[in-house]
N, C-alpha and C positions, 0 to 999 in steps of 0.2 A: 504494500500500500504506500501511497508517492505522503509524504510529509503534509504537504497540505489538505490531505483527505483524512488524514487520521487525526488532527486537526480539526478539521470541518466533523469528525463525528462526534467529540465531545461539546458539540455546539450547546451553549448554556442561556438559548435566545428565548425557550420555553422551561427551561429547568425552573423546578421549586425553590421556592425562597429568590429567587432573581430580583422579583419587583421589589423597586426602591420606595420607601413604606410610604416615603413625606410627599410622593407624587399623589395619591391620592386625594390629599387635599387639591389637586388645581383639577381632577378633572370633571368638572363641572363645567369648564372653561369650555368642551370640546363637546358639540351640541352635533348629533346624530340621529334625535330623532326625541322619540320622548324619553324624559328623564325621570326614573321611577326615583323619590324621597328615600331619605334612608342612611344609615351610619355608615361611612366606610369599613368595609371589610374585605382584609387579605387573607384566604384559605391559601395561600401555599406554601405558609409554614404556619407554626404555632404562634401564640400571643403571649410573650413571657410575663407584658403587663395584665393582662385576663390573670396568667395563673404564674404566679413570679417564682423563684428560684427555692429551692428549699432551703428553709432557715438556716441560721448560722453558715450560708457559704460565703457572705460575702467576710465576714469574721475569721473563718478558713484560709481564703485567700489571701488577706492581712497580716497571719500570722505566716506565711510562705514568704511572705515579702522580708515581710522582720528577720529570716533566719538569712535574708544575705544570699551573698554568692553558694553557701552551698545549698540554697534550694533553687537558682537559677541556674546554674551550670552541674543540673543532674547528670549521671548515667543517660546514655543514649536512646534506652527501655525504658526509662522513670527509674525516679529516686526509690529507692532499695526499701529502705524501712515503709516507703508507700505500698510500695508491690509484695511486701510481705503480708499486709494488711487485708488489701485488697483481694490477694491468693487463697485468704482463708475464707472473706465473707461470698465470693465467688462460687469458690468449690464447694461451699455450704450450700449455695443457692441452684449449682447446676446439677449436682449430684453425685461428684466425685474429684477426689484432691488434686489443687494444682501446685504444682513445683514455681514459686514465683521466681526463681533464681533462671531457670531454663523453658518456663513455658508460657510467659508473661510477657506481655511488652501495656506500655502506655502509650498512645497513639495523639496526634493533635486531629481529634473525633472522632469519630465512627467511620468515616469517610476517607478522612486520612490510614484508620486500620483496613479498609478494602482495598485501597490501593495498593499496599502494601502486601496484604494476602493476594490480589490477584498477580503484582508483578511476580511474587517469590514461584509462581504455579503454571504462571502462563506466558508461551514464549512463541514466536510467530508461525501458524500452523498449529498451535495445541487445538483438538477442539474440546469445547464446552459446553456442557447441558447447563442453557439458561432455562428457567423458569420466567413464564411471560404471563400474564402481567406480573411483573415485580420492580424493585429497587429501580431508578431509571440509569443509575449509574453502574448496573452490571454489566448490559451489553455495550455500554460505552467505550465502558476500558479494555471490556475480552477485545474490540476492537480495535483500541488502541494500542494492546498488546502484539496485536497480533493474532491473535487467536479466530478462528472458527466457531460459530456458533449453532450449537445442535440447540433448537428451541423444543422448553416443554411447556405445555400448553395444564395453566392453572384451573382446574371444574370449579369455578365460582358460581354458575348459574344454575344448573340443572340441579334439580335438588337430589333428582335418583342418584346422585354421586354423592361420596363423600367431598367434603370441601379439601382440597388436595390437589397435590399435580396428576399429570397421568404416570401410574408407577409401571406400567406396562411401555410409553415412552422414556422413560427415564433407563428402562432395561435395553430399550432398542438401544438407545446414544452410547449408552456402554458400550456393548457389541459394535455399536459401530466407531469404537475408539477415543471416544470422549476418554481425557484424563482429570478432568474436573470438572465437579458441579456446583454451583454459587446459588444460593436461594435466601429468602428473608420469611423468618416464621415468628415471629406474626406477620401478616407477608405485609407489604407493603406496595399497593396501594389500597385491596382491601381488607384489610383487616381481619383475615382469616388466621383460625391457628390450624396448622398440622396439628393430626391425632398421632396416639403413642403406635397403634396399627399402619401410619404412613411414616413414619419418623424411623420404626422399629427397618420396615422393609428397606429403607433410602440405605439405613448404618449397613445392613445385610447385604445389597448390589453393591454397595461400595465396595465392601470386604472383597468382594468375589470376583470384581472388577479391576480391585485396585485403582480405586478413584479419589482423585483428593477433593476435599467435601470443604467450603467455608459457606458457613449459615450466620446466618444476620441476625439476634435477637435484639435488636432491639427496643423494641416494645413488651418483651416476657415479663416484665413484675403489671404493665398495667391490664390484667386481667378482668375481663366484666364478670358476673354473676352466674357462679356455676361452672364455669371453664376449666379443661382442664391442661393443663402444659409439662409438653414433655419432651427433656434436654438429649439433643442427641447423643453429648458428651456423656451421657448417663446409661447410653442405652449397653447392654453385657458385651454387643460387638460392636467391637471399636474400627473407622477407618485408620489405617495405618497413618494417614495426611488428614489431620481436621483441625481446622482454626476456625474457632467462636468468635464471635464482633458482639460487642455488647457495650452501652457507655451511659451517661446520664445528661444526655441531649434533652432530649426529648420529655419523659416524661415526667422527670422533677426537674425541667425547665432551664438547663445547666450548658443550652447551647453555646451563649456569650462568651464562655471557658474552654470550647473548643476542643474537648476530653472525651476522649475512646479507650477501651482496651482491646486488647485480642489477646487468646490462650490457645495452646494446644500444642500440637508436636513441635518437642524442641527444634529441628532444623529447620521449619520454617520458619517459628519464633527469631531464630537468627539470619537467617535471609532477612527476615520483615526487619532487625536493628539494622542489620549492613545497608541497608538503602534508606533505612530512615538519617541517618547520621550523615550522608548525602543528601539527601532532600532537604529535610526539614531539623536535622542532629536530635530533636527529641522534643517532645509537647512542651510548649511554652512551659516554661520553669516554675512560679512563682504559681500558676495555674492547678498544676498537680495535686498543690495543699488539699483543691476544693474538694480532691477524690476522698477525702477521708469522712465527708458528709455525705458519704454515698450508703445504701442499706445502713445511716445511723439516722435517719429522720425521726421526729418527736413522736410518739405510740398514736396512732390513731392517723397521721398525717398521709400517707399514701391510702388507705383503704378511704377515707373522705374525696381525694383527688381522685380513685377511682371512681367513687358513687357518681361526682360530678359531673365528668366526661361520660358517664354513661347514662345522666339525666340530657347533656345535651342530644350526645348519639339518639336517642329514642326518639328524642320529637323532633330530630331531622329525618329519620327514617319515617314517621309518621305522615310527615309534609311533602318526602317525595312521593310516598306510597300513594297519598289521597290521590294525586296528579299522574297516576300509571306510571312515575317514571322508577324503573327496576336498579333496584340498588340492594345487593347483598348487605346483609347484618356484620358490621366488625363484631370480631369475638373480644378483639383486645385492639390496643392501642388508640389512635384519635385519626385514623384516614378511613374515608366515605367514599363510593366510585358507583356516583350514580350514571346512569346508561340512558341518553336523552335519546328520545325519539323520533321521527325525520325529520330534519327540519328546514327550512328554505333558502339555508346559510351553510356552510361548510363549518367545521370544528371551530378551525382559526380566526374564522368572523365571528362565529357566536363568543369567541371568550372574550375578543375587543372588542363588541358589541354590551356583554354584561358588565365590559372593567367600565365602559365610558357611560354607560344607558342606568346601570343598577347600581356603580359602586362595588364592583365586587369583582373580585381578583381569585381568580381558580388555576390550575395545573392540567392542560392539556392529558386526555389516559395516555395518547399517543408517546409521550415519553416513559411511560413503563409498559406499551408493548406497541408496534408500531401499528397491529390491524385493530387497535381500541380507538377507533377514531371517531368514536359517536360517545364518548365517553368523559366524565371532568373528574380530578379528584380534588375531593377538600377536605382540609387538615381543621378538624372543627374543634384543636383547644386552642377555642376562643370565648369571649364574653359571650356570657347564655345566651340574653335577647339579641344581643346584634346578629348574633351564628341561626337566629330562629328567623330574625326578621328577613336578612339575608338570603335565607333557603329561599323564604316568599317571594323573593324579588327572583329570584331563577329561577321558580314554577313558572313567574307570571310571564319573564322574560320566552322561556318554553312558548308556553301558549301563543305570545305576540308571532314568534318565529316560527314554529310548528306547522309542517303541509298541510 
């Protein structure tokens, strides 16, 4: 692939979180037709003002600064007594011990730990079983790697299926030489969890395969009512290659810090330092402190932020539903992918049409799978009412557009 095509694929003209927040105050300015009333709101990323950071991080932080140079100029993986810490409330949490010396890295996010898992795996001609719809930044890079992508196709719809990829496609890709698979569970963009029955099979073809496996949790602590989750890293057969992504982005609201980890077999663990120390040498410094407020949140404080997000989730699904439009149930985390029906606009007009006409800023499906193109996703941890009112302005906008 020639330099300006691999380039041109990680294009970030529709990516999440792109739009610049303080433009939505001007566009009022840009008159298209009628303008439905209403609060601005941005679904392509979270609202850290709606649901701010968890306590004592910024306290955390302060005290990273105080310790000086040696908490700026950590280890290349994160400072040591962090990733000891971390190793333990981890392994507690996935369901089996991790070696924070040799299977640990600190990453700057989440994003930064995928890059990192896919450079150490993937090199030009690998191919790769993507899961589609997912992450929008997996098949970005498998391409920018270089790699091949063998797509598997996510049953979000059909209910006679489990919510899952197809395990019967995931066995062809094998066979047909895939040596890595990349997926996000709770997936990302809807909100589905794998079962312990599709997680169990995926660790098993690996095995047999010999496939190297990086899975994306993260969204797995914000669980809705009832759910059940379950750690691959847990399951009795282990892939020989598995690196976990997991960070506190997202759900305790900890993006602005730019904090990821990744675990798992130690020689990727070390590919992933040897190119981070080259890219980026190691997660901002003084940042790292804030991991130590990670699974230590106040009693009560994540199971309330659950309820919350899953008070909004309901009566956005209630608002698409009344209006036919078909959106699968997240099990967990805060993305919605509702599935609009024909309408007399192409994708790309209807989202510049709702950012200018409604106020409201969505994420093309199309960047988490390329044939989702009657599709938007929105990241609805946001203020309740704005995130409800919002919905209404994109049924109504539906309606106005609709064949």
């Amino acid at each position: 692939m020639e330099l300006d095509e691999k380039f041109k694929a990680l294009s970030t003209n529709n990516a999440p979180g792109q739009e610049v927040r303080q433009n939505l105050r001007d566009i009022n300015s840009i008159m298209l037709g009628e303008i439905l009333d209403g609060v601005p709101i941005d679904f392509s990323h979270g609202d850290v003002d709606a649901f701010p950071p968890t306590p004592s991080s910024d306290e955390s932080w302060k005290e990273g600064f105080s310790r000086g140079g040696s908490q700026a100029y950590t280890e290349y993986r994160g400072k040591a007594e962090i990733r000891n810490r971390l190793a333990v409330r981890l392994g507690e949490f996935t369901g089996r011990p991790i070696e924070a010396n040799s299977e640990l890295i600190i990453t700057p996010g989440t994003q930064g730990a995928l890059f990192l898992a896919l450079a150490s795996t993937v090199d030009a001609g690998t191919k790769v079983a993507v899961v589609e719809p997912d992450y929008f930044a997996n098949r970005k890079l498998v391409k920018f790697f270089g790699g091949d992508i063998l797509p598997i196709p996510l049953n979000y719809k059909n209910s006679q299926f489990e919510n899952s990829p197809d395990i019967n496609r995931i066995e062809d890709a094998f066979k047909a030489g895939a040596k890595v698979l990349v997926f996000s569970t709770p997936n990302n963009p809807t909100g589905l969890v794998y079962s312990k029955n599709t997680i169990t099979k995926i660790a098993d073809l690996a095995v047999t395969h010999d496939v190297s496996v990086i899975v994306d949790q993260l969204y797995s602590r914000m669980l809705y009512s009832g759910e059940v989750y379950t750690h691959l890293r847990s399951c009795d057969v282990q892939p020989k290659n598995l690196i976990t992504i997991m960070g506190p982005s997202k759900t305790e609201s900890l993006s602005g810090f730019r904090l990821g980890v990744a675990f798992g077999t130690p020689k990727l663990i070390e590919r992933m330092e040897s190119l981070q120390a080259i890219v980026s040498l190691r997660a901002a410094g003084y940042n790292q402190a804030v991991l130590d407020t990670w699974f230590q949140e106040p009693l009560g404080w994540m199971e309330n932020r659950i309820r919350e997000h899953e008070l909004i989730r309901d009566e956005l699904l209630k608002t698409f539903r009344a209006s036919n439009i078909y959106t699968a149930s997240p099990q967990a985390g805060s993305y919605l992918f509702p599935q609009l029906p024909p309408l007399s606009v192409d994708l790309y007009t209807f989202i510049h049409l709702l950012r200018h006409q409604a106020k409201v800023i969505v994420t093309p499906g199309s960047e988490f799978d390329p044939a989702c193109k009657d599709s938007i996703r929105l990241n609805f941890s946001q203020d309740y009412s704005a995130a409800i009112a919002a919905a209404k302005r994109i049924v109504k906008m539906v309606d106005i557009y609709r064949t």
